[in-house]
BADREN-807456 format. One record per residue (C-alpha): residue number from 1; residue in three letters; y, x, z. Coordinates in pm, 1 decimal. Each point is the difference from the previous one (the first is absolute). Layout:
// residues N
[NUM 'Ala' [Y X Z]],
...
END
This chain:
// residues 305
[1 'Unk' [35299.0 29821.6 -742.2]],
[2 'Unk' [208.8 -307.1 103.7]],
[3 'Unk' [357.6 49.3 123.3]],
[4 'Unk' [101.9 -61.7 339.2]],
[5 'Unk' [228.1 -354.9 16.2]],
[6 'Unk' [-87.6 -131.7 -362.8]],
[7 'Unk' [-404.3 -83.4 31.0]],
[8 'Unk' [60.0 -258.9 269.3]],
[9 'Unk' [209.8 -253.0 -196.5]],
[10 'Unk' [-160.6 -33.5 -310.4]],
[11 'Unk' [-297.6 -103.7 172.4]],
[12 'Unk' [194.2 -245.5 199.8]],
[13 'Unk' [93.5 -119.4 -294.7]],
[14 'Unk' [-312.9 -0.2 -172.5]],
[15 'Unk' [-128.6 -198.6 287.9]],
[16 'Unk' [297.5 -253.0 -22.1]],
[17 'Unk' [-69.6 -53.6 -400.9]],
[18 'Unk' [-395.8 -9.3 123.4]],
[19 'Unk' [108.3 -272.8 288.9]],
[20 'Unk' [215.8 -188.2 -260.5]],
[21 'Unk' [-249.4 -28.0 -247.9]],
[22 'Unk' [-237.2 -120.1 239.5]],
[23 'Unk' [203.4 -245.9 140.4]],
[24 'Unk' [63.7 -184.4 -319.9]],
[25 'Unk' [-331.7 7.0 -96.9]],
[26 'Unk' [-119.3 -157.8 312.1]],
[27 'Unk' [293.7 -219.9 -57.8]],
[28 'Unk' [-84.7 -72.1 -341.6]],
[29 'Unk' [-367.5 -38.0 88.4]],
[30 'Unk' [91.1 -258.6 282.6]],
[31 'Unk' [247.3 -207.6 -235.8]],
[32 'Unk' [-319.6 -16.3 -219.3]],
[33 'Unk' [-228.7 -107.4 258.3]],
[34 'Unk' [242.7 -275.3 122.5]],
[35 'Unk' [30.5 -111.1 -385.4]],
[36 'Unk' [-396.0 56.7 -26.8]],
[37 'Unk' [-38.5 -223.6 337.4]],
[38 'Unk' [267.2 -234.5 -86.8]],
[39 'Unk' [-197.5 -60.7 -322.0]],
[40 'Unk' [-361.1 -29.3 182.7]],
[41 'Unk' [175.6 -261.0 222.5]],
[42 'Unk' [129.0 -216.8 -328.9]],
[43 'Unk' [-352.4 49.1 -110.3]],
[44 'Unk' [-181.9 -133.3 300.3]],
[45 'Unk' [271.0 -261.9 -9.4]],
[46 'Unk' [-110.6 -103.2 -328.0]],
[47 'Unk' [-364.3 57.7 67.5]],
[48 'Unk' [42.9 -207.8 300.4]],
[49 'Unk' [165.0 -288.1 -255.4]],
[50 'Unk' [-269.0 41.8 -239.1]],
[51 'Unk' [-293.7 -37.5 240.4]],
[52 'Unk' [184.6 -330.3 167.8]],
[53 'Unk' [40.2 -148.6 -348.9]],
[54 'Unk' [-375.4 99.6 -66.5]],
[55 'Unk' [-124.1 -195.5 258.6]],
[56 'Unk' [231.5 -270.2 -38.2]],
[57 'Unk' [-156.9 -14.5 -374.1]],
[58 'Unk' [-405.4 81.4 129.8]],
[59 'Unk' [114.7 -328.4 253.0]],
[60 'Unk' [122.9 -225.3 -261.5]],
[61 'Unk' [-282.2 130.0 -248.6]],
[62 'Unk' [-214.0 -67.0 318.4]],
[63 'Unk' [159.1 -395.1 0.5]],
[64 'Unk' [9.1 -27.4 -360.2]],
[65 'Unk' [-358.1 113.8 28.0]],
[66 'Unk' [-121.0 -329.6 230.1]],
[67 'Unk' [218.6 -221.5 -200.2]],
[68 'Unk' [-164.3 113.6 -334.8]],
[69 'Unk' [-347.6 -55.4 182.8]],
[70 'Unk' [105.4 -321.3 103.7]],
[71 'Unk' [122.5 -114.9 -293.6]],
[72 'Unk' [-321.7 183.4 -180.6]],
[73 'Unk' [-236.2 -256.0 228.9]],
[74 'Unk' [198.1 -251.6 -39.6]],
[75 'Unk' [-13.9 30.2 -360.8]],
[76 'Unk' [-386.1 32.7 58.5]],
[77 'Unk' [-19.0 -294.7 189.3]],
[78 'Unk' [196.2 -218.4 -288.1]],
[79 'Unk' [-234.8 191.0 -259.3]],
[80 'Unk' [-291.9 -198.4 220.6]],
[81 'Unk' [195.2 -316.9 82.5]],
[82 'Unk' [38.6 -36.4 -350.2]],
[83 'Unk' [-376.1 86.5 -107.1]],
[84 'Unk' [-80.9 -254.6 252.3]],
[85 'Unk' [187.5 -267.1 -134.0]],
[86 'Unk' [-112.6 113.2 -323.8]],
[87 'Unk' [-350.9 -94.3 104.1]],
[88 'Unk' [89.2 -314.3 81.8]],
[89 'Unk' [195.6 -108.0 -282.6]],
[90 'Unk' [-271.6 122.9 -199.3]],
[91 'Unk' [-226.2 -271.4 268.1]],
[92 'Unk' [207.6 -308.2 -24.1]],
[93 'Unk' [27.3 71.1 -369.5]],
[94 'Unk' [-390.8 2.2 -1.1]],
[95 'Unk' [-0.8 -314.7 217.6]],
[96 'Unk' [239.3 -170.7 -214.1]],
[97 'Unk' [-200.6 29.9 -335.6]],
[98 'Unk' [-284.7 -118.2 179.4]],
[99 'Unk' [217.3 -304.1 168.4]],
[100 'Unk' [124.4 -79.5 -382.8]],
[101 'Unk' [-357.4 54.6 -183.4]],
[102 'Unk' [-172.3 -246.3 340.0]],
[103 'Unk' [313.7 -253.0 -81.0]],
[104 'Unk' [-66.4 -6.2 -372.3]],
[105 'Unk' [-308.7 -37.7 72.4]],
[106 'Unk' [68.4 -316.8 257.5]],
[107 'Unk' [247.2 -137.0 -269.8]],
[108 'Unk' [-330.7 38.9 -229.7]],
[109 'Unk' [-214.2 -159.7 246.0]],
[110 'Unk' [230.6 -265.7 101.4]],
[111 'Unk' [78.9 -93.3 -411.5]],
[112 'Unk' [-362.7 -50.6 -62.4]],
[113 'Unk' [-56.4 -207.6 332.1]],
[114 'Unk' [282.6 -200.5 -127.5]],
[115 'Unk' [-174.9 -29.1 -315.1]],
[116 'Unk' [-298.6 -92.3 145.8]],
[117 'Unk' [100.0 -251.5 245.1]],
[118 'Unk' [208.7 -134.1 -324.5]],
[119 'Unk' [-305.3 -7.8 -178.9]],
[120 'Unk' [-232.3 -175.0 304.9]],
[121 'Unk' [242.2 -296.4 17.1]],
[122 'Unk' [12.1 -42.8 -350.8]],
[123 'Unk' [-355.6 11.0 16.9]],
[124 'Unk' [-32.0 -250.9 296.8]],
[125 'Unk' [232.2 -225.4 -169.2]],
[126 'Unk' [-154.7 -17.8 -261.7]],
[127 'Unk' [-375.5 -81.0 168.3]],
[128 'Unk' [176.9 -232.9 238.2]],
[129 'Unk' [166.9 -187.6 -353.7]],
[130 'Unk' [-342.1 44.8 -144.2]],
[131 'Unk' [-149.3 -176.1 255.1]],
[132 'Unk' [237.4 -259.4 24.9]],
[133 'Unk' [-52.3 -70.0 -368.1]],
[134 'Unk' [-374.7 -17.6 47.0]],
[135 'Unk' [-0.9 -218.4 306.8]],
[136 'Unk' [292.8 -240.9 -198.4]],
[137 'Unk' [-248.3 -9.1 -337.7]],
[138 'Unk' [-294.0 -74.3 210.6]],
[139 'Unk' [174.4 -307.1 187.7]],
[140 'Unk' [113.0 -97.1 -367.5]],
[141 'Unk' [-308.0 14.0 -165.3]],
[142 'Unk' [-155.5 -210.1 296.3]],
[143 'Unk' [330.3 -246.2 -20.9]],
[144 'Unk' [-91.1 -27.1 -421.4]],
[145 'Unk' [-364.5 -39.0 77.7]],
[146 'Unk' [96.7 -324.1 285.8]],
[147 'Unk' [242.0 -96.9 -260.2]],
[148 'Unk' [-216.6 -0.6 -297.4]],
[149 'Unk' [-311.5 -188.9 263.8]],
[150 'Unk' [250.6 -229.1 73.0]],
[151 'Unk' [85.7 -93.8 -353.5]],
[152 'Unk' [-353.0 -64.8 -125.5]],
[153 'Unk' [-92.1 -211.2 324.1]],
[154 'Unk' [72.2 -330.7 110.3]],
[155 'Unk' [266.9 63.1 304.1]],
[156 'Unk' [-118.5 -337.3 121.1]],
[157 'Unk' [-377.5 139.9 89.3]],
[158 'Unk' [11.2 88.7 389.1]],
[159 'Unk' [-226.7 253.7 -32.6]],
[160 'Unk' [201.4 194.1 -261.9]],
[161 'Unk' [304.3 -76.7 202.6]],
[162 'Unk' [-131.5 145.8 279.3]],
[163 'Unk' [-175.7 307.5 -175.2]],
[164 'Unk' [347.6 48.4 -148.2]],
[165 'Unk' [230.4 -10.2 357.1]],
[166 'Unk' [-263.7 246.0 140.7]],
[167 'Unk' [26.6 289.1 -247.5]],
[168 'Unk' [416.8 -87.0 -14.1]],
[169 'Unk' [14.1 6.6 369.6]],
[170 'Unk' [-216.4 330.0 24.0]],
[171 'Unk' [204.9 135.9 -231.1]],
[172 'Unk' [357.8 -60.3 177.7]],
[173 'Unk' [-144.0 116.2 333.7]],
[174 'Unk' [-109.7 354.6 -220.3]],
[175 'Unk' [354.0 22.2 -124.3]],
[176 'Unk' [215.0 -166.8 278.7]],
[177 'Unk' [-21.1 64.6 345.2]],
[178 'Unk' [236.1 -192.4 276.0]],
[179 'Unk' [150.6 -317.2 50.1]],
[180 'Unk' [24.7 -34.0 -367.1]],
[181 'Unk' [-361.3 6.3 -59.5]],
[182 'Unk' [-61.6 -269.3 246.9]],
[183 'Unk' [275.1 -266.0 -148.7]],
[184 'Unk' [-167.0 64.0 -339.6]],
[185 'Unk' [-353.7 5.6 106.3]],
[186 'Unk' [95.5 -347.7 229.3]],
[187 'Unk' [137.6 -117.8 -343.8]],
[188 'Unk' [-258.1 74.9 -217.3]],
[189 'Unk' [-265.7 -153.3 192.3]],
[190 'Unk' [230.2 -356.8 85.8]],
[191 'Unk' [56.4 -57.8 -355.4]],
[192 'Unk' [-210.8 -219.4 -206.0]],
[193 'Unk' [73.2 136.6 -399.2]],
[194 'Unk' [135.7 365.8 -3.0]],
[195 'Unk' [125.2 33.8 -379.6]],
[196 'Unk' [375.9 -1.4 103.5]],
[197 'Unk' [-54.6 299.2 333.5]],
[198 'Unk' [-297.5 180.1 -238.1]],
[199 'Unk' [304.6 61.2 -282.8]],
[200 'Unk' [269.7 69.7 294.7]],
[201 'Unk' [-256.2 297.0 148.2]],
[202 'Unk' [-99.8 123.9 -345.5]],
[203 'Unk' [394.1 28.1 -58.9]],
[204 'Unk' [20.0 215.0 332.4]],
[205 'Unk' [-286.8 189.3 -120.9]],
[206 'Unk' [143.0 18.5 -357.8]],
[207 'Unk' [361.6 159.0 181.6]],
[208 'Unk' [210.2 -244.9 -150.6]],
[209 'Unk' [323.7 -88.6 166.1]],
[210 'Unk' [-39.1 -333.3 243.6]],
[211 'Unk' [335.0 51.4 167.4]],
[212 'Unk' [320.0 -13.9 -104.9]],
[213 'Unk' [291.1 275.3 -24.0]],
[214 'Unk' [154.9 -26.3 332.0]],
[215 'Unk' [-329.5 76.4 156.5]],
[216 'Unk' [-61.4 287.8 -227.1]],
[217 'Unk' [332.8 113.3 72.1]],
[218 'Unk' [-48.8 -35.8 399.0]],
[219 'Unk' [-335.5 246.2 -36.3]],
[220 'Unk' [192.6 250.8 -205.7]],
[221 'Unk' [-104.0 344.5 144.8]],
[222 'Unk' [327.9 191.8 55.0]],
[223 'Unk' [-151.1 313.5 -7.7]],
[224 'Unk' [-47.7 6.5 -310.7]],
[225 'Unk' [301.0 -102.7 -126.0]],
[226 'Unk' [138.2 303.6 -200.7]],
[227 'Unk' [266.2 203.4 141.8]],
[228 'Unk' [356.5 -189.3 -101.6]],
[229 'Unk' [278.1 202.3 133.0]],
[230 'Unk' [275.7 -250.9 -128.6]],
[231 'Unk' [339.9 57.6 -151.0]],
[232 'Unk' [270.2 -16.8 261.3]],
[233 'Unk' [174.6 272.6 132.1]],
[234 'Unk' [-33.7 13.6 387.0]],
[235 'Unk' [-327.5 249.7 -13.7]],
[236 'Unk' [-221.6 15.8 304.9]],
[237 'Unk' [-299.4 178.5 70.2]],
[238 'Unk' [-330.1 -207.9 -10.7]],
[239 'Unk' [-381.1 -20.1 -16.6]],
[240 'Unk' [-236.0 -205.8 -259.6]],
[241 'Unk' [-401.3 48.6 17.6]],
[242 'Unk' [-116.1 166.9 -317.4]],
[243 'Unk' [-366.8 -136.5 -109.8]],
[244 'Unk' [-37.5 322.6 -212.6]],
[245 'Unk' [4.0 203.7 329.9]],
[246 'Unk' [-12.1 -243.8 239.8]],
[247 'Unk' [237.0 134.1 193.4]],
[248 'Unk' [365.1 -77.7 108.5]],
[249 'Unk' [220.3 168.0 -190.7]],
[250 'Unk' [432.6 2.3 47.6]],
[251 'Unk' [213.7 -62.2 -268.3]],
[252 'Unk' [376.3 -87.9 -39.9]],
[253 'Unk' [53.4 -365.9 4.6]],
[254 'Unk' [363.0 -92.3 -175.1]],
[255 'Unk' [60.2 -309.2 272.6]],
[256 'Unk' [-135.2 -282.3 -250.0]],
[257 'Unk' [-176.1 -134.6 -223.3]],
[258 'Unk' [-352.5 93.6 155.9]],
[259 'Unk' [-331.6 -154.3 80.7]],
[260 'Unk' [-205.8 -36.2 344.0]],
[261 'Unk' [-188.2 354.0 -61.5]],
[262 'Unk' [339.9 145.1 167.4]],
[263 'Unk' [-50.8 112.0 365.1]],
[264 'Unk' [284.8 198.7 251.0]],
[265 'Unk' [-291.7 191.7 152.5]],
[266 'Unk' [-311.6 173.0 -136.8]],
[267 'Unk' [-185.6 -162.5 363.3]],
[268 'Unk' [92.5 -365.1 -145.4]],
[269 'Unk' [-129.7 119.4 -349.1]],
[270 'Unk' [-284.2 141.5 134.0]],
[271 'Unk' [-105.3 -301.0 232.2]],
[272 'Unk' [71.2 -236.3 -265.6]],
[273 'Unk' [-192.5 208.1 -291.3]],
[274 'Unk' [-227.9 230.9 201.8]],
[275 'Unk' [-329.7 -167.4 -171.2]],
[276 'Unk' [-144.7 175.4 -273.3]],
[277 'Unk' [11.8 -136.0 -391.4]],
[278 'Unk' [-341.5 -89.0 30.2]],
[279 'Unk' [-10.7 -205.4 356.7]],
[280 'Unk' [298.8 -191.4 -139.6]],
[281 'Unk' [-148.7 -89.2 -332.3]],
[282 'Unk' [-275.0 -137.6 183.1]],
[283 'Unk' [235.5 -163.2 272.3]],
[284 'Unk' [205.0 -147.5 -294.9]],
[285 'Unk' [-351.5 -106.7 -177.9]],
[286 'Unk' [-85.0 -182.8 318.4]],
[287 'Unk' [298.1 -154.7 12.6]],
[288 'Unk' [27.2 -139.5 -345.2]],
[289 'Unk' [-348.8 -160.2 67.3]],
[290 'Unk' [125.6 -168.1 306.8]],
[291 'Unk' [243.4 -131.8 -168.8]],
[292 'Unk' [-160.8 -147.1 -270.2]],
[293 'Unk' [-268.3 -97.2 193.5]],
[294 'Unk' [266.9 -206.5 225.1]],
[295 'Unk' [103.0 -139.1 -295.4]],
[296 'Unk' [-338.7 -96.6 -127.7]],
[297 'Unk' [-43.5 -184.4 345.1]],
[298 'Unk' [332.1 -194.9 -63.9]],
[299 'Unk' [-97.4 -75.0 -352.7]],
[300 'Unk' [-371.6 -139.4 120.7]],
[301 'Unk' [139.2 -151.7 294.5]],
[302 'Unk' [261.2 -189.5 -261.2]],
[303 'Unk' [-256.2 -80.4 -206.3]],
[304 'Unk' [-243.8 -130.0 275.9]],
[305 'Unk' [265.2 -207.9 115.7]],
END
């Protein structure tokens, strides 16, 4: 049994301890949950920080991303550029062994043309010499043959005289054509004994010199003189007409000392040289034979006199 005035306060108290105990544990609990919150806020904090540097790293991964793709094609694009060019390297290499095997081939081509065109006007010259030889025997043998009639006849007969200007004056007009034949030919047939012209003609037919050395030295061919570059020392650029070649060809002329086969200009050489070896042989032939021939006519004409 509880006594009267005692009971009350020690549950008063009891509750007081109770309230106090209570009160600083919700106390205590709500210091924890504003530590606890505090905390979650730092957290999201962070969390927010991390997810704004995420995507600020996804967005430059996403840029990096393009720019490794671009660089990737571009890459690509070289690789194809330079398999491209590759190709045609490999082409114009092609093309140029088959440009240097078809100019060997020219320089082949060309040689032996050279060789053969070499070879035809060697040939030429030679039938054209031939047949200058042949055409000069056959006058001479016919020249021996008047000159031998003429020795066992009587030049007095008329009819031997006459037999003997015929076969002389067919035989000028075979080998001389022009003015020259027709003075000879008029002075064959007006003389009256021919001993004196028969021996000037056989001497033109024979090639033996009738003139003297200032006209051999006026028909002197220039061209072929031999190049003579002198021995002065002023040098100067020239031409001179090679008969080897014939063609102009420069050369370094000292400033003296030279001969007339010296031009300034390959167009002078050329116009004054342009014949061939051959034509001028045959040119200089027919010249000699003029010559003598004129002299022959002087000679008979002195004689006639």
């Amino acid at each position: 049994m509880i006594r009267n005035g005692r009971t009350p306060t020690i549950l008063l108290i009891a509750l007081i301890v109770i309230i106090l105990i209570i009160s600083y544990n919700n106390w205590s609990l709500s210091q924890r949950n504003i530590t606890l919150r505090d905390a979650l806020i730092a957290k999201d904090e962070k969390l927010n920080d991390i997810m704004e540097k995420k995507a600020y790293v996804e967005k430059q991964i996403g840029v990096n991303s393009d720019r490794i793709k671009y660089f990737e094609d571009r890459i690509e694009a070289n690789k194809q550029a330079s398999k491209q060019k590759d190709t045609e390297i490999d082409d114009l290499n092609s093309k140029l062994k088959q440009k240097i095997t078809d100019n060997d081939r020219l320089t082949i081509e060309l040689s032996e043309a050279k060789e053969a065109l070499n070879l035809c006007k060697h040939e030429k010259n030679k039938e054209i010499e031939l047949a200058k030889n042949e055409e000069l025997t056959r006058h001479q043998e016919e020249i021996n043959k008047l000159m031998s009639q003429l020795n066992k006849t009587n030049c007095d007969s008329d009819s031997t005289l006459k037999n003997f200007k015929t076969n002389l004056v067919k035989l000028i007009k075979d080998q001389i054509s022009g003015p020259e034949s027709l003075k000879i030919v008029s002075l064959i047939e007006s003389e009256n004994r021919n001993t004196t012209l028969l021996e000037n003609v056989n001497r033109v037919i024979n090639g033996q010199n009738l003139v003297d050395k200032k006209e051999d030295a006026k028909e002197i061919d220039v061209c072929k003189l031999q190049k003579l570059p002198g021995n002065c020392s002023n040098p100067v650029e020239r031409f001179y007409f090679d008969t080897v070649s014939e063609h102009c060809l420069i050369f370094t002329y000292s400033g003296c000392n030279g001969n007339q086969n010296n031009f300034e200009t390959k167009e002078e050489c050329m116009t004054k040289c342009s014949r061939t070896t051959s034509d001028k042989k045959l040119e200089d032939d027919r010249k000699a034979v003029t010559i003598q021939l004129n002299a022959t006519l002087t000679n008979a004409t002195q004689v006639k006199n």
